[in-house]
MARZAVEX-936801 format. One line per 5 residues: number of its first residue (from 1); their letters; for each residue x, y, z of N, C-alpha, C, O. Coordinates in nm, 3 decimals. Example, Ala and Ser with C-alpha at 12.3 -4.5 7.8 and 13.67 -1.06 7.14 Angstrom:
residues 2
1 = AS = 1.319 -0.569 0.780 1.230 -0.450 0.780 1.320 -0.330 0.780 1.424 -0.332 0.846; 1.285 -0.225 0.708 1.367 -0.106 0.714 1.290 0.003 0.787 1.341 0.114 0.804
//
This chain:
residues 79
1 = XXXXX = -0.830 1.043 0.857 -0.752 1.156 0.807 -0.640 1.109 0.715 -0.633 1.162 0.604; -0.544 1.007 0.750 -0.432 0.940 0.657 -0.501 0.871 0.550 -0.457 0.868 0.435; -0.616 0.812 0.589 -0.687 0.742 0.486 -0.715 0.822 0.330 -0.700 0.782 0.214; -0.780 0.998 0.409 -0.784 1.087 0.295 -0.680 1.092 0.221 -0.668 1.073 0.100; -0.596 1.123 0.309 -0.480 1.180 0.199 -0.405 1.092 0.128 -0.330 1.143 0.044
6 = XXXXX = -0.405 0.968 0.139 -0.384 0.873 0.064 -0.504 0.860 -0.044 -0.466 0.857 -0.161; -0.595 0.854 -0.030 -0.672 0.847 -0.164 -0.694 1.033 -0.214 -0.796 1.062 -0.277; -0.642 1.090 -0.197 -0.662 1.247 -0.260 -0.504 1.216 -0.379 -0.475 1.243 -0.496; -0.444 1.151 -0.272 -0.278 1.134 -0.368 -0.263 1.010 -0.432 -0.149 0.966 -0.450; -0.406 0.920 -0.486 -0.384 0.817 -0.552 -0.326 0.789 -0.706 -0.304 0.686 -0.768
11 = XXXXX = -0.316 0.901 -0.731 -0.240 0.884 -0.871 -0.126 0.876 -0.865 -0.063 0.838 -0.963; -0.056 0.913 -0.731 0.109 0.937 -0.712 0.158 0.826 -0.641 0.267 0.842 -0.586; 0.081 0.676 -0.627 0.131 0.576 -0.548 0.144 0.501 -0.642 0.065 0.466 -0.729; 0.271 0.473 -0.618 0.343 0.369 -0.695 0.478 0.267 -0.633 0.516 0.277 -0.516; 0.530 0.184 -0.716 0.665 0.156 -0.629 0.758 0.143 -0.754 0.747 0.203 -0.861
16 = XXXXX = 0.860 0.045 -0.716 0.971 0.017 -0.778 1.022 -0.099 -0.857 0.965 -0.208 -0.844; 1.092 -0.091 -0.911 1.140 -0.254 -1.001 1.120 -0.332 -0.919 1.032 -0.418 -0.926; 1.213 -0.311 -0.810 1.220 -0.451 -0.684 1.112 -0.460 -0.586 1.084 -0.553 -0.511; 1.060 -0.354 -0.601 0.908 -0.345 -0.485 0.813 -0.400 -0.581 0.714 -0.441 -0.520; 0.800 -0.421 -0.741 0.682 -0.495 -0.780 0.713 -0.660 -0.713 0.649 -0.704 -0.618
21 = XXXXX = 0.819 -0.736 -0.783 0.876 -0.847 -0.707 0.828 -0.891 -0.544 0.795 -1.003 -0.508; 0.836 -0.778 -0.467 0.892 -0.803 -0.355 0.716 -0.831 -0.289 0.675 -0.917 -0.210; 0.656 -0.735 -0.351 0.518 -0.729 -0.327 0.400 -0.865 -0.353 0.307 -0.904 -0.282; 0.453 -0.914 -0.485 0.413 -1.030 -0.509 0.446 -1.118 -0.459 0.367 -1.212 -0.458; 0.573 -1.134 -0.395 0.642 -1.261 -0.345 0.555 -1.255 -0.184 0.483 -1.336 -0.125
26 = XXXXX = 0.591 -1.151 -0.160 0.508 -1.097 -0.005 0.356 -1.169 -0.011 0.320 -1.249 0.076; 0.290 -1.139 -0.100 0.187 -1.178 -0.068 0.108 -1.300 -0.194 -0.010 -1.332 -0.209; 0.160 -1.318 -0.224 0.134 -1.456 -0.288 0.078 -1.428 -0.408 0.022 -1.519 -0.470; 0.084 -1.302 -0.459 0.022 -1.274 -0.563 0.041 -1.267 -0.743 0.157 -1.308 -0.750; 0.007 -1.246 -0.864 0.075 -1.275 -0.989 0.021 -1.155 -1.016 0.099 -1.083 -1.079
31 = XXXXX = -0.104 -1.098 -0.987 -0.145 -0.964 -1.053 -0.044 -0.828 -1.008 0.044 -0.827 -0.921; -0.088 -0.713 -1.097 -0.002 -0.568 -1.079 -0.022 -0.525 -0.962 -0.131 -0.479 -0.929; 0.116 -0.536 -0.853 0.096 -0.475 -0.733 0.016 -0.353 -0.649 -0.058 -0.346 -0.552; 0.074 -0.263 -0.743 0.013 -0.147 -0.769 -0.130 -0.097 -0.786 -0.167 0.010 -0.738; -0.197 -0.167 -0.847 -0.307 -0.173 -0.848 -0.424 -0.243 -0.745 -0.530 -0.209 -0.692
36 = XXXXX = -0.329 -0.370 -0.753 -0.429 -0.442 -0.609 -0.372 -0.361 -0.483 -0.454 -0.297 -0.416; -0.269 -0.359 -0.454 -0.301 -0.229 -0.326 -0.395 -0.097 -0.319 -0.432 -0.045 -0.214; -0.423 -0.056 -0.432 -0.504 0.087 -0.445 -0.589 0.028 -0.425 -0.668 0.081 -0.347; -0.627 -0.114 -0.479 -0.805 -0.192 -0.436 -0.818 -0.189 -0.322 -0.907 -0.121 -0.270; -0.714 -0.281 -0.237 -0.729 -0.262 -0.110 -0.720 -0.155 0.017 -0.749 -0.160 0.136
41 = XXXXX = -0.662 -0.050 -0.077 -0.662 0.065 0.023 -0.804 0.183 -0.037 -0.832 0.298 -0.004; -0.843 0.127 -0.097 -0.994 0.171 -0.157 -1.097 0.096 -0.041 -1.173 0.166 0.026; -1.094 -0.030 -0.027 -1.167 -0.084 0.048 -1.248 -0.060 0.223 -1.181 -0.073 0.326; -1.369 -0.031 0.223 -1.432 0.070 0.298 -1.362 0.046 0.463 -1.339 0.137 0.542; -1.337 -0.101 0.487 -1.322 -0.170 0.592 -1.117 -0.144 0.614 -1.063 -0.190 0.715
46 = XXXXX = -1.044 -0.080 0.523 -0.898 -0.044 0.521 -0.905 0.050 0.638 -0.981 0.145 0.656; -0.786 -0.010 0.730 -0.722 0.135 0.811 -0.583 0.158 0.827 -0.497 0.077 0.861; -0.566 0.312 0.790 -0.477 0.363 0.838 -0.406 0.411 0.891 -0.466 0.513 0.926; -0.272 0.419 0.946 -0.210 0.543 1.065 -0.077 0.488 0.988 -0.039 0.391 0.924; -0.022 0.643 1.047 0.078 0.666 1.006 0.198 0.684 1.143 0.177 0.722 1.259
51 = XXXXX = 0.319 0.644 1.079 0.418 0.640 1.182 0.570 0.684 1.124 0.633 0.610 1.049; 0.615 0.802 1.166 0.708 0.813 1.108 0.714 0.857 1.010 0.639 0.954 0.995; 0.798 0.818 0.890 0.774 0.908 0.761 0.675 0.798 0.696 0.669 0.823 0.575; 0.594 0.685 0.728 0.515 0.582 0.652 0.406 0.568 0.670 0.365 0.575 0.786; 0.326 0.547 0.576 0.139 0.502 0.619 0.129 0.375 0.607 0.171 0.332 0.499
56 = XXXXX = 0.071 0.267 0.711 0.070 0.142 0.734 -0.070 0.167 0.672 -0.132 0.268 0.705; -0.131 0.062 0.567 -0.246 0.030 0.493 -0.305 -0.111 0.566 -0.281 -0.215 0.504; -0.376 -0.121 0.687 -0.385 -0.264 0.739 -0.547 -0.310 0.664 -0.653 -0.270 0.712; -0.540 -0.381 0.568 -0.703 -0.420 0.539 -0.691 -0.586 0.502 -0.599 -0.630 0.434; -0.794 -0.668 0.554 -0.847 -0.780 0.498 -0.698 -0.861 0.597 -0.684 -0.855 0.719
61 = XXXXX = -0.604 -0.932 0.494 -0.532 -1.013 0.561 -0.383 -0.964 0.540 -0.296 -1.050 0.524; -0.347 -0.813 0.539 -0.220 -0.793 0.502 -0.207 -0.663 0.523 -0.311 -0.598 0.521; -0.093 -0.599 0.546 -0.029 -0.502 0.598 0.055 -0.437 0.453 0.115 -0.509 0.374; 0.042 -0.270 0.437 0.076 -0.213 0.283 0.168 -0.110 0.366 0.128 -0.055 0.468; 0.279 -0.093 0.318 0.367 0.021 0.368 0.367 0.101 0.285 0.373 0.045 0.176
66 = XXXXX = 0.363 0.249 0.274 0.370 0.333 0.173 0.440 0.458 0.267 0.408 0.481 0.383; 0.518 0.515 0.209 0.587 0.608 0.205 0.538 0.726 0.188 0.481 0.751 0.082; 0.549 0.820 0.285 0.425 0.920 0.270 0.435 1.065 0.240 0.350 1.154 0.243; 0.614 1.065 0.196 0.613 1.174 0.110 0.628 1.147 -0.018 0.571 1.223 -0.096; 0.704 1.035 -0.073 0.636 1.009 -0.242 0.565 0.924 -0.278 0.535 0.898 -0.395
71 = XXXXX = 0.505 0.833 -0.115 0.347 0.793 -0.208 0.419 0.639 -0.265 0.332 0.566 -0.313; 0.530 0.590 -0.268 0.600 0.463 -0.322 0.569 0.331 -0.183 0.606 0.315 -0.067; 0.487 0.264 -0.276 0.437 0.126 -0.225 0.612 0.084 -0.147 0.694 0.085 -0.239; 0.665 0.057 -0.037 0.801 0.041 0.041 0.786 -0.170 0.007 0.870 -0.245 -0.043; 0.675 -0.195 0.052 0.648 -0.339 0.078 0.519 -0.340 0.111 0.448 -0.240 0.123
76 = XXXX = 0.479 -0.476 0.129 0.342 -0.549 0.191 0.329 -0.699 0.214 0.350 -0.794 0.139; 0.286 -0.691 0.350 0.305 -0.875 0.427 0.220 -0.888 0.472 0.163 -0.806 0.544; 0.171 -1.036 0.435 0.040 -1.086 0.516 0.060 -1.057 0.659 0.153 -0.991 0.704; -0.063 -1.126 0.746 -0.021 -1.087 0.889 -0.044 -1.179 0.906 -0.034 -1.226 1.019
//
């Protein structure tokens, strides 16, 4: 069900100056944050629940926080 509504509202996920940074540093990455999270929260084997005002994105080897009334990538950490 969170899973839907995160991909029904995929045009509206995004983050911030310091959340692109923070995202890459988090997870070891050089590519557009933003985008490789939508990959991975595209990915058939991704699950979600939500807690609070946030949707935890848990897929593959890392954990995606998103904010679930504007949809803004918060952070993401390996596990």
């Amino acid at each position: 069900m969170h899973k839907k509504t995160l991909i029904e509202n995929i045009d509206k996920i995004h983050t911030t100056e310091m959340g692109i940074g923070r995202i890459q540093r988090n997870l070891g990455i050089s590519e557009e944050p933003v985008s490789y999270c939508i990959s991975k929260l595209r990915k058939k084997d991704s699950k979600v629940r939500k807690e609070g005002k946030n949707y935890y994105v848990e897929v593959d080897t890392c954990i995606i926080t998103i904010n679930s009334s504007s949809f803004t990538i918060i952070t993401a950490h390996k596990i």
